[in-house]
N, C-alpha and C positions, 0 to 999 in steps of 0.2 A: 257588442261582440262582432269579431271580423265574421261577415258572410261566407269567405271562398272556403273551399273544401276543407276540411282539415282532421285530423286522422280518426277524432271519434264517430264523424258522421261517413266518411270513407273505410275508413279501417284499414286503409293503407298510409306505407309513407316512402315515398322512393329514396331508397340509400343514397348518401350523400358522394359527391364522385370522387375517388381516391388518386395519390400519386404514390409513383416509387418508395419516395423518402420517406413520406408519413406511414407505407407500410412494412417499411424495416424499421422504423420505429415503435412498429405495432408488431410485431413479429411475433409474441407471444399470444396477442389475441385474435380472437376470429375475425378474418375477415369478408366483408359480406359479397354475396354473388353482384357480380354487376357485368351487364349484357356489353357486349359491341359497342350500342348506342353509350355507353358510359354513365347509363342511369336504370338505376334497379326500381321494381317496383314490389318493395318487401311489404309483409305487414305488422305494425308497430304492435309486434304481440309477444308473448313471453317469450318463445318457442321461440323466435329470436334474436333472443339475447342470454351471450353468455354469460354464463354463474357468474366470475367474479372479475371479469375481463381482464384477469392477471395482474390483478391491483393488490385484492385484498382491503383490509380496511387501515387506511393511511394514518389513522389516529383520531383524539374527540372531532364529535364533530360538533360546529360552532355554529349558535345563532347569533345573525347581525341583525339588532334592531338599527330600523332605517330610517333617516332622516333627509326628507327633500326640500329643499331650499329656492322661491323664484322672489325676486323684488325683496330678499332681506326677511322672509318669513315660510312658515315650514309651511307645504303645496302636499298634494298628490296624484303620483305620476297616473295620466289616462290617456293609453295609445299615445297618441302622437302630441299631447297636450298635459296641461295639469287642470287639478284645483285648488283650491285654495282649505289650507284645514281650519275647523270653525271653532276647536278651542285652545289646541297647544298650539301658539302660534311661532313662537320665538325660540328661532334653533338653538340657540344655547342654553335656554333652560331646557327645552325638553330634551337634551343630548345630556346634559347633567344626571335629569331625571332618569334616563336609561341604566348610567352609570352606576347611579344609586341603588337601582332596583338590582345591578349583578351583572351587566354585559362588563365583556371581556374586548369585545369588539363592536364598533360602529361602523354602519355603513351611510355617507355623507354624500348626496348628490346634490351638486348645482347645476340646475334644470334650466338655467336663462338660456336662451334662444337667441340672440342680437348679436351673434358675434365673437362673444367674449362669455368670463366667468367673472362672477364675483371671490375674485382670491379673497377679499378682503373680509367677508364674512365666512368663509370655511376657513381663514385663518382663525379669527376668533371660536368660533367653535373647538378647532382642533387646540387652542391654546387653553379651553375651560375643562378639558376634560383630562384623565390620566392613564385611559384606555389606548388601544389601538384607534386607528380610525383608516379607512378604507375610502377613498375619495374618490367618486368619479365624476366628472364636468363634460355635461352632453355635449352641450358645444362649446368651443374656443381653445381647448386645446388641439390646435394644426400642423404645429410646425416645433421646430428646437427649442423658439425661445419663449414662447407659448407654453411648453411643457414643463422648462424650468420652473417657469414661474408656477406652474401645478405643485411640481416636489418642494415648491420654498413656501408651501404652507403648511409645513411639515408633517404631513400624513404620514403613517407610515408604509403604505402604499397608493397606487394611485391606478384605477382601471380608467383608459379609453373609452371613450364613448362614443355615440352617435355621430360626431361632426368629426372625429377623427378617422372614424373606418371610412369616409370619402375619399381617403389615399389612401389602400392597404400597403402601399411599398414603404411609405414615412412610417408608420404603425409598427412592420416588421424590421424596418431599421433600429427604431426607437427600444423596441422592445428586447432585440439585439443584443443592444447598449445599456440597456437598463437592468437588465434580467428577474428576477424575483420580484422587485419592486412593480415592475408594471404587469398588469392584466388587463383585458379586455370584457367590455360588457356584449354580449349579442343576443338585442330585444328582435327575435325571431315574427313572422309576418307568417302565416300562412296563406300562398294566391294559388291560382291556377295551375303556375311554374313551378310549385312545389314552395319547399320554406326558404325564406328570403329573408336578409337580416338587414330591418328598418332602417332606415335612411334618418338625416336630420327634419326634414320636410316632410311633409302629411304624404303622402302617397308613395316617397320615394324610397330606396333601396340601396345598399351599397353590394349587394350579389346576392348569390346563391351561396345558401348556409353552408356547403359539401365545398364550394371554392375558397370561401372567406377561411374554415377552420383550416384546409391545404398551404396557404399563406401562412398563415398566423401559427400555427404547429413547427413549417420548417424554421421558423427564427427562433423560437425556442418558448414562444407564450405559457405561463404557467400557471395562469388560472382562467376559467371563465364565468362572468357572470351570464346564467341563459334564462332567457324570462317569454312566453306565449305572451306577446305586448298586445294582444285581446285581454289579456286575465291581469293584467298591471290594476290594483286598487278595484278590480272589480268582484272581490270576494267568494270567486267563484270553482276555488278549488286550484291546486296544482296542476301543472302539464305535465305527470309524472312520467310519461312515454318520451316527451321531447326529453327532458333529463336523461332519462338512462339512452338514445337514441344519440343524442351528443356527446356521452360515456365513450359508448362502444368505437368513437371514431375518431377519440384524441387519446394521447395519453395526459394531457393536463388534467388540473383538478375542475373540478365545477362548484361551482356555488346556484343553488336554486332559487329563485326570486317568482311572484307574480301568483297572484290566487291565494294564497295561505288564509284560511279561515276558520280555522279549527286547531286543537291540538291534535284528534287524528290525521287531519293533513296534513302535520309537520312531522307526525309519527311514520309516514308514510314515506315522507321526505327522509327521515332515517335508515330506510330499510333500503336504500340505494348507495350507501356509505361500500359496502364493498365493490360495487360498478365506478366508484370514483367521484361521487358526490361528497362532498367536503365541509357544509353547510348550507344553512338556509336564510333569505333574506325577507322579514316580516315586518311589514310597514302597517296598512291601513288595520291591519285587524288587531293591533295594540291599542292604535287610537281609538279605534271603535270599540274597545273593550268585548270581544269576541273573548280573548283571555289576557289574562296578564301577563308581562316580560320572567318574573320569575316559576310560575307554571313553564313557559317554552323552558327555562331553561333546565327546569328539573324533569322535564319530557325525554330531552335529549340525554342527557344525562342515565339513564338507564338502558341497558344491553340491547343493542338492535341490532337484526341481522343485516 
């Protein structure tokens, strides 16, 4: 677990810092007090956040079982790092076996770190299955032609990741340009400086969470994946505060990822659908058989507020 502060043991979380644009785009919902110094110091508690932050509930909401990929065989994401899984090894059959069980949706990351992605095993993957598939590639997608080559593995979308928020101007161009099809992932950091949205390198960062979403909002981003990358595969519960906390301050959708270890957890994860969560991404606790893929799905599937 990350040691610096972070808002269960503080009980605070200072509002993230807002512009112009992003608050006439948020015009119908609350916007939070923020002092002079251009940093609030609220506290991540019911009280506030509003009811339905002028959303309402967008429609089902969707679990993506998730499959990570490093050297050609399925890993799991930890912090800044992975491991390696010790029985479903091979992305294609266990992305089959997803299938089988009932998703509708896959979430596929290639985790390699050197540079590049492996196009050529999320191709294959994306080619075995007859679902959606939701593709993000931590590093190597940098630049135009880098990206192409992302959408020519024919995902049906593709989130940004890590190695690409190293340029937020390329990211808001791209995304620009791409519109629906791209989204962005942001494995949140809690330091000293408040939340901070991880870097590709063990300690590094690409900003403050309150500047990245200000970028990423004015070019028109429309979904986010948001994850406590403390809680990545660490079984230890959702960051149900960060979700609704990064709700109240986009109007994009959000996808929750990191922690899920229960069916109450994901029941919990439900009850943020009218704040603007949109689904939930469950990895290690399928593998670990905590529940099965059709339990989450028949969870979510029943009336949440």
């Amino acid at each position: 677990m990350v040691t610096a502060p972070c808002p269960e043991s503080s009980g605070q979380l200072p509002a993230i810092r807002r512009d112009e644009s992003l608050d006439r785009m948020r015009a119908s919902a609350r916007t939070p007090r923020v002092p002079a110094s251009g940093v609030a110091h609220e506290a991540w508690g019911e009280a506030d956040m509003p009811e339905t932050v002028g959303r309402g509930n967008r429609g089902d909401f969707t679990v993506f079982p998730s499959v990570h990929v490093a050297g050609g065989r399925v890993v799991h994401l930890v912090q800044d790092g992975h491991v390696p899984e010790p029985v479903r090894t091979d992305p294609v059959e266990t992305a089959l076996a997803f299938q089988e069980q009932g998703a509708t949706w896959l979430h596929l990351v290639m985790t390699e770190e050197n540079g590049g992605f492996d196009a050529d095993t999320a191709g294959r993957v994306i080619d075995a299955v007859d679902i959606d598939v939701q593709l993000m590639c931590r590093a190597g997608v940098t630049d135009d032609a880098s990206l192409a080559r992302a959408l020519g593995t024919g995902c049906t979308r593709l989130n940004l990741g890590r190695g690409s928020l190293a340029d937020l101007h390329w990211c808001a161009t791209a995304i620009a340009r791409h519109g629906e099809r791209l989204g962005v992932s942001l494995p949140v950091r809690f330091t000293d400086h408040g939340p901070r949205v991880a870097g590709l390198r063990p300690g590094a960062d690409s900003g403050d969470l309150g500047d990245v979403l200000s970028v990423l909002d004015r070019a028109g981003c429309a979904r986010y994946v948001v994850a406590d990358v403390s809680r990545e595969s660490a079984l230890s519960g959702p960051h149900l505060d960060l979700f609704k906390h990064v709700c109240t301050h986009t109007p994009a959708a959000v996808l929750a990822a990191g922690g899920v270890t229960s069916l109450q957890d994901l029941r919990e994860i439900t009850t943020l659908a009218p704040h603007g969560v949109e689904g939930a991404l469950i990895g290690r606790a399928l593998y670990a058989e905590a529940f099965t893929l059709p339990q989450a799905l028949a969870t979510v599937s029943r009336p949440h507020g």
